[in-house]
N, C-alpha and C positions, 0 to 999 in steps of 0.2 A: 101603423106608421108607414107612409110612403119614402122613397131613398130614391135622392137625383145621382147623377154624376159630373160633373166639369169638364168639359172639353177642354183640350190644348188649343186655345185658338191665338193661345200670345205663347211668347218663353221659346225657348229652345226644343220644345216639341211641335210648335206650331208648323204643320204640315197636312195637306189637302187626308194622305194615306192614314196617318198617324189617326186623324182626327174620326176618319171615317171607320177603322178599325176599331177605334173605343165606342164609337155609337154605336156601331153593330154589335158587339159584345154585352152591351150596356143592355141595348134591347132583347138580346137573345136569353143575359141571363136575368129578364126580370125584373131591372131596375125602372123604374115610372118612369121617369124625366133626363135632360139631357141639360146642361146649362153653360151658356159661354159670357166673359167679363168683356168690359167697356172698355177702352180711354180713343181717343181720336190720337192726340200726340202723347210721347213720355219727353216728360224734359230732362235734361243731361242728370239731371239732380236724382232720378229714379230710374238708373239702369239697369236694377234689378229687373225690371220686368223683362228684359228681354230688346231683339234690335227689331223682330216683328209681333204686330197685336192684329188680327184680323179681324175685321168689320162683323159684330157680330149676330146683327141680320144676313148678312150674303153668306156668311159659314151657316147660320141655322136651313137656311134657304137651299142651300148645300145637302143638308146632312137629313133634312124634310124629304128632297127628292129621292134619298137611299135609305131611309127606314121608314116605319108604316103606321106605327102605335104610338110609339112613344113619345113622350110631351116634349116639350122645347120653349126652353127659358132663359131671359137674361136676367146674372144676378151682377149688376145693376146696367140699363141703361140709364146715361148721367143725364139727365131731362133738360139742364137748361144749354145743354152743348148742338142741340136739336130744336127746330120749328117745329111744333109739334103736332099741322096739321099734317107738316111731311112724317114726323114719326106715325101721327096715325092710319095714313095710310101705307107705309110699311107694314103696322103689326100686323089690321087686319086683313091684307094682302097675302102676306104670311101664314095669317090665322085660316081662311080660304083656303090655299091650295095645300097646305097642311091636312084641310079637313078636323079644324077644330082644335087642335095641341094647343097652342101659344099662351104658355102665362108670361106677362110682363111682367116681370121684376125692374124698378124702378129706382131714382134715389137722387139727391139735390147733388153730391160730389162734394172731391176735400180735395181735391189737387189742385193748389190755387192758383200755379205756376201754369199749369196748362190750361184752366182759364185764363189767363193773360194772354197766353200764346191764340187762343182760338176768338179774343175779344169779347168776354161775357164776363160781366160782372160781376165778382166772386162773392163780393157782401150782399148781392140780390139771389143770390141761389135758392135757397130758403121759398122766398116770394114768387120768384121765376117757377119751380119746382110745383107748387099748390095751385100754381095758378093754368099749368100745362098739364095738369090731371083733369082737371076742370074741361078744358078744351077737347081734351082725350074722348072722356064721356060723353061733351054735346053732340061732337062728329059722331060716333059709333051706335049712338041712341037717339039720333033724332031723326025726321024725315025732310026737315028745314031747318038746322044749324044754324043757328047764329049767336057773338058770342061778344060781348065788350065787355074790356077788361084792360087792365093796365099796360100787356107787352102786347095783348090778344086782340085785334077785334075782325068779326066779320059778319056778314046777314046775305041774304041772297044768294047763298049758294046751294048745291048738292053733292054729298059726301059719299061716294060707295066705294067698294063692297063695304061691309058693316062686320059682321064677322060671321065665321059657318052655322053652327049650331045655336048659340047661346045669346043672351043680350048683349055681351060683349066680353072681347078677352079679360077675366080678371088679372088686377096689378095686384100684386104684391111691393111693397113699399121698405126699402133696405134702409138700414143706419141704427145704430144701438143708441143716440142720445134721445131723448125725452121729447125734442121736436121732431126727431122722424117719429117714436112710436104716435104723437098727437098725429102726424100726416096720414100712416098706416091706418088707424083706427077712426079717423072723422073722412077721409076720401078713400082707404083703401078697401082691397081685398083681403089683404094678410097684413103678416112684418116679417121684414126676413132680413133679421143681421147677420154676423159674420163673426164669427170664433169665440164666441161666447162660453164659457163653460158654467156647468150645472149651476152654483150658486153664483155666477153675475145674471144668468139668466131667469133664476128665479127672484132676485132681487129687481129685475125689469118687469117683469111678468106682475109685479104687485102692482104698477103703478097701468100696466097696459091694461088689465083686469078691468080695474079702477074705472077706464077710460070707456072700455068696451060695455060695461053696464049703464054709464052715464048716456052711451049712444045707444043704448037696446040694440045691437049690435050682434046676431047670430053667425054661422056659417063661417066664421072670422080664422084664416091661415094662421097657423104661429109656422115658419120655416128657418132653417139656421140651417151656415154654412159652416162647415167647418172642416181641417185639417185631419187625414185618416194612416195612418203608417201603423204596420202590421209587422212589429221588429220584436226582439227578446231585449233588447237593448233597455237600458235606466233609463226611462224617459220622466220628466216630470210632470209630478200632481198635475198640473195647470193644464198638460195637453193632456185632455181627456180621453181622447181616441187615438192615441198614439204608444203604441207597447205592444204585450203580448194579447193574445185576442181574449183572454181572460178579462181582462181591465177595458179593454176596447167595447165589448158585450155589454159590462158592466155601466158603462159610460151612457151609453145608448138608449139603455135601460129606465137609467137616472133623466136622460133628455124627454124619451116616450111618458114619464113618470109626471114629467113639469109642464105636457099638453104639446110638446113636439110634434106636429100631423106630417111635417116633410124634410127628412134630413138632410142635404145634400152637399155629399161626401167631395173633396178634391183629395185624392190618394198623391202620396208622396213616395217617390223613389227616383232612385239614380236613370235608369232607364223605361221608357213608353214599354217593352216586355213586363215589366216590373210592375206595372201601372195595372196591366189585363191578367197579371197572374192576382194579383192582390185584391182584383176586382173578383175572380173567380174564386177565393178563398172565403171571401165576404158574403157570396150568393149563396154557398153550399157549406160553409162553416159556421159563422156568424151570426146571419138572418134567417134561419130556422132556430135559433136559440132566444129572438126578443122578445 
């Protein structure tokens, strides 16, 4: 089992130092991957998130030019918020001076509010979404692209770079209802929802299963994100990586058990100190015990 980490690239940690100090840590202790979230706007109505969200190609782009191995992933870019020949040449721009990292994490979006604000039509996401993975692939795998389709069309053109090493950057494809795992498994590379615990996620895994033998369908990512706090505190059954590292291990264990290939962690604490000590308990406590 592979272990990303979550960048601060939105919230009240969002900061150029902060961010770069967890990647460094991240890669020094071992962890595979690196991953930062999406939104272009937050509407008044979701202030949780914080007053800044940084773009989170230009922070990966960032954080590419100061560490050397480590992978670099968005869990999710929202696809119909983006053109998607611009996004593709983003990634594998990205993917290029990276020298190969980039998995795309992907996903249709639920903030309907800030689809309105950005003008995209929130009951077309779905459609919009399938139909810009589609696009994705012709530009990154063809030598003459061309592509008609409902929001898409073009022919006569030329598309490069393409990407470093490989045919192209695998996406991994976010959302736990039954139309993203159908997206995941008929256009993607993986599925990679979000706070799942062991039986909703073996409950989903029946029907992804299902899916994945109907499409002879190998090499296929299962990845989950989820919430990780390293407290003595009563936490509840439900967060499953959240307590003492007893029950944290044990959590883990149960996820690696249900075909988990990439876990990756968003560590919860009061202070960004707090964030790299918890990381470093995890590397040399933790993950010699899965």
């Amino acid at each position: 089992m592979n272990f990303g980490i979550t960048l601060p690239n939105f919230g009240r940690y969002a900061d150029k130092d902060e961010i770069l100090k967890i990647a460094a840590s991240a890669e020094e202790l071992g962890f595979e991957s690196l991953w930062v979230s999406d939104h272009v706007v937050i509407p008044d109505s979701h202030e949780g998130f914080g007053d800044v969200f940084y773009d989170p190609f230009i922070t990966l782009t960032y954080v590419a030019a100061n560490t050397r191995n480590i992978s670099l992933g968005t869990s999710v870019i929202i696809l119909p918020y983006r053109n998607p020949m611009v996004l593709a040449k983003m990634t594998s721009t990205l993917d290029v001076l990276s020298e190969g990292r980039v998995i795309l994490g992907v996903g249709a979006g639920w903030l309907q509010k800030e689809f309105e604000a950005l003008g995209v039509p929130f009951r077309e996401r779905g459609e919009m979404a399938n139909e810009y993975i589609k696009v994705l692939k012709v530009l990154w795998t063809e030598d003459n692209p061309s592509f008609r389709g409902k929001y898409i069309q073009f022919s006569g053109i030329k598309f490069s770079p393409k990407s470093f090493k490989t045919l192209r950057p695998p996406i991994w494809i976010g959302g736990g209802s039954d139309k993203a795992i159908e997206r995941a498994v008929s256009l993607g590379d993986g599925w990679h929802p979000v706070g799942l615990t062991p039986e909703e996620l073996k409950e989903k895994l029946v029907y992804a299963d299902k899916l994945l033998k109907e499409h002879n369908k190998d090499n296929f990512q299962i990845s989950l994100r989820r919430n990780l706090e390293i407290t003595d505190k009563d936490i509840s059954l439900g967060d499953t990586l959240r307590g003492p590292i007893e029950k944290i291990i044990s959590g883990i264990k149960e996820y690696k058990a249900l075909g988990v290939n990439h876990l990756i962690l968003h560590f919860l604490s009061g202070t960004s100190e707090g964030v790299l000590n918890a990381m470093r308990i995890f590397s040399k406590e933790i993950r010699p015990l899965i």
